[in-house]
C-alpha angles and dihedrals in degrees: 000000000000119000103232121205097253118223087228134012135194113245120227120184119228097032095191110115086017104141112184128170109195141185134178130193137160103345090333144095138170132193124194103218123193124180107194097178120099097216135092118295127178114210112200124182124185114156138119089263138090110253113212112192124197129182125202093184143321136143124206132193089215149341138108136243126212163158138208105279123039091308104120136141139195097177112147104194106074096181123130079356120149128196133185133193118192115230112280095025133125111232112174122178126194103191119173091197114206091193129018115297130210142192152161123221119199111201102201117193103232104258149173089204094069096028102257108107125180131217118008124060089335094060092065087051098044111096134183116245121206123204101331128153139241130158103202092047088045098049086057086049094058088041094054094044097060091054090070105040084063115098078213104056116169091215097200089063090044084060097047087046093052092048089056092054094047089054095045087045087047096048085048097052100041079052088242101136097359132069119197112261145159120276114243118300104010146044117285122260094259090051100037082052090047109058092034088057085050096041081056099047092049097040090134096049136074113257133191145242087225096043093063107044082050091066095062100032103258144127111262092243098048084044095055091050096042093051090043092048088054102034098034095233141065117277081244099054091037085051090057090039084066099044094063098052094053080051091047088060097045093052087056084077118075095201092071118095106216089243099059089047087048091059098035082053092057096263117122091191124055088212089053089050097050101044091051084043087055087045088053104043116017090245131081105234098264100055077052099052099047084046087065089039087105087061097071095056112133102228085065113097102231095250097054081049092054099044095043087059090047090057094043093050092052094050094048090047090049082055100047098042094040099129 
C-alpha cells in the first residue's frame, strides 16, 4: 500500500521507534501507530480535522490525557479505548507506557455530508471525548483497521467503511444513540474530574460515601468500586491521602504551629493528625518538617525551595504508600 502524504497527522515526541502505516482516501485519512519504547512520549494534535483515536491496546504507569476544558484522564489501561477531538481542538497526551502501545487515528474532513460539520452552530455542540467505550463504533474501527493493514485493499470498501464510522461517531458525539458513561472499570474523565476537584475544595470536611456518588449520578457502592478501579484505592483513603499533602505543604512553613496545620488538614485533634501523618508517611510532623529545614536557607532562591520541598514530599509519599 502507498504511503500517502496525510492532511493532519498526530505528533509524537521522540519519534524514534514510531512505527505508523497510513491511507487516505475521499475526505478521509488513517494512520496505525505503534510506539515500541518503553519511555515517556507526549502526543499533541491541533489541526481543522476531527481526530478519532483507537486503541487496540496499551498500559501506562502514568500520564494524562487532555483537552482544553475540564476533560482530562489518567486512565492507565488504553485497551478497547476511543477518543475523539473536534476539528480545531488541542488534544496532548504524556503517557510513561509500561507495554507496547497501539493505536489508529482517523483524520475526518468536517462535513455536512457525514454529519460532522465544523464551525457554525455545530461548533458549539460539538465535545471532546476522552477514553469512552462502545462496542458497535469500535467493531467498524477495527474493521476499518484491518483494511488497511491488507497489501490488497478493495478501496471502494475502505471508503464505505470509513463513511459508516463518521456517521456512528456522529450519532455518538451529537448524544443521539450514546450516553456518557464510565470505561470499563472506573468512573469517566468528567466525573473522575469532578469528585477529585470536590474532594480538593472540602479537604478539611467530612465528606460522604453518598455525597460523592451523588455528584456523577451513581449508586454509593458502584461509586466506591469504579473510583477505586481508576484511582487504585478506596474515595475514603484517597480523601486522607490528600489530606496529608496538603499537610506536607503547610509544614514547609515555619510559621505554622502543628496544630493549626492539624485543623486546616481536616483533623480536629494534633494527636489524630500525627498519628495518620506517621501512618502516611513513616515520620511524626515534626521529623518531616526539620527534613525540609535545608529548604529555607537564604542563599535558595524561593522556587528552587519550593520545588526542593515538592520533590522531598513525593519521595517520602512513594515510600509510605510502596505496597
Amino acid at each position: 500500500m502507498d504511503m500517502p502524504a496525510l492532511s493532519a497527522s498526530i505528533r509524537i515526541e521522540p519519534s524514534d521507534g514510531v512505527k505508523r502505516r497510513s491511507a487516505a482516501w475521499g475526505g478521509m485519512s488513517a494512520e496505525i501507530v505503534r510506539v515500541t519504547p518503553l519511555r515517556p512520549v507526549q502526543l499533541h494534535f491541533a489541526a481543522p480535522v476531527h481526530l478519532l483515536i483507537a486503541y487496540e491496546h496499551g498500559h501506562h504507569q502514568g500520564g494524562e490525557a487532555c483537552v482544553p476544558g475540564p476533560a482530562i484522564s489518567a486512565l492507565k489501561d488504553l485497551r478497547r479505548k476511543l477518543t475523539f477531538v473536534p476539528a480545531g481542538q488541542e488534544f496532548r497526551d504524556c503517557q510513561a507506557p509500561n507495554t507496547a502501545t497501539q493505536f489508529m487515528c482517523l483524520y475526518i474532513e468536517p462535513s455536512e455530508q457525514v454529519g460532522l460539520p465544523g464551525g457554525g452552530d455545530a461548533s458549539r455542540i460539538l465535545a471532546p471525548r476522552l477514553l469512552f467505550e462502545n462496542r458497535v463504533l469500535w467493531e467498524t474501527t477495527s474493521k476499518l483497521q484491518g483494511l488497511i493493514e491488507c497489501n490488497k485493499t478493495n478501496w471502494r470498501y475502505l471508503e464505505a467503511v470509513g463513511t459508516v464510522l463518521a456517521h456512528e461517531l456522529s450519532q455518538i458525539v451529537f448524544g443521539e444513540t450514546f450516553p456518557d458513561r464510565p470505561a470499563r472499570g472506573g468512573l469517566a474523565a468528567w466525573q473522575l474530574r469532578l469528585v477529585t476537584d470536590y474532594i480538593e475544595e472540602h479537604l478539611s470536611e467530612e465528606i460522604s460515601l453518598t455525597t460523592l456518588a451523588g455528584l456523577v449520578r451513581l449508586s454509593p457502592h458502584h461509586f466506591c468500586r469504579a473510583f477505586s478501579q481508576s484511582l487504585g484505592r478506596s474515595p475514603c483513603r484517597y480523601h486522607g491521602i490528600r489530606r496529608i499533602e496538603q499537610a506536607k505543604r503547610l509544614l514547609a512553613n515555619p510559621n505554622r504551629t502543628i496544630a493549626d496545620i492539624a485543623l486546616q488538614s481536616g483533623f480536629s485533634e494534633t494527636s489524630t493528625f500525627t498519628a495518620a501523618f506517621r501512618r502516611a508517611t513513616g515520620v511524626p510532623p515534626t521529623t518531616f518538617r526539620r527534613s525540609l529545614s535545608w529548604t529555607c536557607s537564604p542563599h535558595m532562591s524561593p522556587t528552587l525551595a519550593a520545588a526542593s520541598v515538592c520533590v522531598r514530599s513525593l519521595e517520602i509519599t512513594d515510600v509510605a504508600t510502596e505496597g
